[in-house]
N, C-alpha and C positions, 0 to 999 in steps of 0.2 A: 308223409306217413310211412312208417315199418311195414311186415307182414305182420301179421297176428300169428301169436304161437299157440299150440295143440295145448289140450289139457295134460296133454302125455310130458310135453316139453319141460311147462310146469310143473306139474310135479316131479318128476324125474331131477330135474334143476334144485329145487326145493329140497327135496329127501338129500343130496348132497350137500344144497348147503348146510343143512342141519347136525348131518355127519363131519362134514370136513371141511367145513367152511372156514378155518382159520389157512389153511391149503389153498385158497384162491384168492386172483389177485386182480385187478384192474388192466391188465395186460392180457390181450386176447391170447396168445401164442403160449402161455403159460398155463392158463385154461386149457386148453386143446391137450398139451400133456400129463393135465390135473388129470382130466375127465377121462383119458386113457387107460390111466392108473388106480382109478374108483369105480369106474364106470363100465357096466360092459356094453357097448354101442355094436348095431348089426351092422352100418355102415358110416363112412367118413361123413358124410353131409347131415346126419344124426348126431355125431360128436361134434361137429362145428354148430351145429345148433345150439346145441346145451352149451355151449364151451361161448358164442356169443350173448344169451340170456342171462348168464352167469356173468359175464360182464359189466353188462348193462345192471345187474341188481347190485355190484360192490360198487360199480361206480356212484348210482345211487344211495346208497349205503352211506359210502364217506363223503357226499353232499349233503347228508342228514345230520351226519355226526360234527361238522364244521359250523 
């Protein structure tokens, strides 16, 4: 089992992908610079959150879509 993520995570995660979700990719490292660039994060371990939630939704995304 994961951690569980805040309602904050989630949505925050959510509101971008709905904005700029063609901008993210299945590649964490990618995210992390996505979410620098859309996102304004108070700290790194806040951008790595969102930047692996947002992972985790495209990965499942194009599990869906297959």
């Amino acid at each position: 089992m994961g951690r569980i993520k805040t309602m904050f995570i989630k949505r925050q995660t959510k509101e971008l992908l709905k904005k700029h979700g063609a901008n993210f990719t299945t590649n964490f490292e990618d995210n992390k610079k996505a979410v620098n660039k859309y996102a304004v994060t108070q700290c790194k371990k806040l951008r790595n959150v969102i930047a692996g939630y947002m992972t985790r939704l495209k990965k499942m995304e194009e599990k869906q879509a297959v």
